[in-house]
C-alpha positions as a Markdown table, in Angstrom:
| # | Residue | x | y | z |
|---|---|---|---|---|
| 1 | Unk | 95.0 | 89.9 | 110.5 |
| 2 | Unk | 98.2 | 87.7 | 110.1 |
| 3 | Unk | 100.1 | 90.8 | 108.7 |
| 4 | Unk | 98.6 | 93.1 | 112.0 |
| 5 | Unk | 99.8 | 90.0 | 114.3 |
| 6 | Unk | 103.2 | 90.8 | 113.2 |
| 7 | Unk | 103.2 | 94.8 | 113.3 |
| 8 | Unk | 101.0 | 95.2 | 116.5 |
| 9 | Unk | 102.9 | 93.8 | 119.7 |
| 10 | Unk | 104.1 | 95.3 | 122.4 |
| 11 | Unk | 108.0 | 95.7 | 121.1 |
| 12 | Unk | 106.5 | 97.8 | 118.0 |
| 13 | Unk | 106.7 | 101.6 | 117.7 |
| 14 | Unk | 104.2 | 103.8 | 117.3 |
| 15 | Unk | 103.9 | 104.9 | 113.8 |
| 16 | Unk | 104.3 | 100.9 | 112.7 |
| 17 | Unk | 101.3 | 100.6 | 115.3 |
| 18 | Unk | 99.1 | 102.8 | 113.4 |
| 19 | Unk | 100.2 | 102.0 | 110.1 |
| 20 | Unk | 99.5 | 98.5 | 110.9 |
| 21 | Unk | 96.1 | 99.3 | 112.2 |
| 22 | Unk | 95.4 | 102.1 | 108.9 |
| 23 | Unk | 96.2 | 99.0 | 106.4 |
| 24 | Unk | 93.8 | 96.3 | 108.5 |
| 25 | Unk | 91.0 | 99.1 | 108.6 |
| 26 | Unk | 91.5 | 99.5 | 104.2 |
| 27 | Unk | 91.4 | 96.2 | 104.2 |
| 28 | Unk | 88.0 | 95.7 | 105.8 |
| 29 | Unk | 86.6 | 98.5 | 103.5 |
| 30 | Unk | 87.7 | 97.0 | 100.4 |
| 31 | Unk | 86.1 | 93.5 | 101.6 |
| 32 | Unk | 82.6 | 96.3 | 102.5 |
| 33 | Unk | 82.7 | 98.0 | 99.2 |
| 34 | Unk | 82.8 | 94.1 | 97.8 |
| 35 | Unk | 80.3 | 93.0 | 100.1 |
| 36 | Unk | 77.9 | 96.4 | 98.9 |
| 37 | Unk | 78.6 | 95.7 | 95.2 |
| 38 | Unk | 77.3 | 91.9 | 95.4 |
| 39 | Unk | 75.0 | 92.5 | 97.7 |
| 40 | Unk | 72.8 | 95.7 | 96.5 |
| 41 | Unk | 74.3 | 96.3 | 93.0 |
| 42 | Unk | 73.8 | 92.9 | 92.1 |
| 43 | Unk | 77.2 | 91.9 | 90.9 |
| 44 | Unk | 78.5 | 88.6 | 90.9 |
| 45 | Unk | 81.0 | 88.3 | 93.4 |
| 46 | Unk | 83.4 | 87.3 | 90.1 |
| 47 | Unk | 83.0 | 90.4 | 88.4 |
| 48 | Unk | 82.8 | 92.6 | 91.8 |
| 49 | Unk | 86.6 | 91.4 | 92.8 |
| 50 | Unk | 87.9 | 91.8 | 89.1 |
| 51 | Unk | 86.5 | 95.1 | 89.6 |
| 52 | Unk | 88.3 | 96.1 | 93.0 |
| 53 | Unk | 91.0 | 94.5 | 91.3 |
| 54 | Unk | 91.6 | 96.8 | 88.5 |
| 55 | Unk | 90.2 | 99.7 | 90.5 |
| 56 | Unk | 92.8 | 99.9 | 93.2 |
| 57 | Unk | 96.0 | 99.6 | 91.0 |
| 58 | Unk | 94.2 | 102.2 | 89.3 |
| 59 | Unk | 93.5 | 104.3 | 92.5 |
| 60 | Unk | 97.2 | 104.9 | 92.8 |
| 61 | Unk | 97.9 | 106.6 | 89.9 |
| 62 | Unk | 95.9 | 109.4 | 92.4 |
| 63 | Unk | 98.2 | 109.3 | 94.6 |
| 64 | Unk | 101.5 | 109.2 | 92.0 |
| 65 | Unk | 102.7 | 111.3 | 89.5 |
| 66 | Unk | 103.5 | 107.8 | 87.4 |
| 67 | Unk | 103.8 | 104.3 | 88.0 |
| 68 | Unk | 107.4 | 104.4 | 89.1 |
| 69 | Unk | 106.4 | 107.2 | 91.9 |
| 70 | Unk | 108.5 | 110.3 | 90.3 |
| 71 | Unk | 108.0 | 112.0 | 87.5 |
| 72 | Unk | 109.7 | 110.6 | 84.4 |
């Protein structure tokens, strides 16, 4: 929300705008997904944010050709 604060005023443009709001709303469904896996797949909350914490750096490579964005 700190982060948001800072993109979302009034001086802002658009596309920061909704950016700003895109990143707050992954945000709260990372913290859901955590909240699901300690709460009905009976992780401990330890093990449930190592998990989202190797699993998102790991997400990207989805998105990227390699780690450095381009392909080598």
């Amino acid at each position: 929300m700190v982060i948001a604060s800072y993109l979302m005023n009034d001086g802002s443009h658009a596309g920061i705008m909704v950016a700003g709001f895109l990143l707050t709303l992954a945000a709260v469904l990372v913290g859901l997904i955590n909240g699901v896996l300690i709460g009905f797949a009976n992780f401990t909350p330890v093990a449930a944010t190592l998990a989202m914490f190797i699993g998102l750096p790991g997400f990207s490579f989805l998105l990227r050709d390699s780690p450095r964005g381009g392909s080598l």
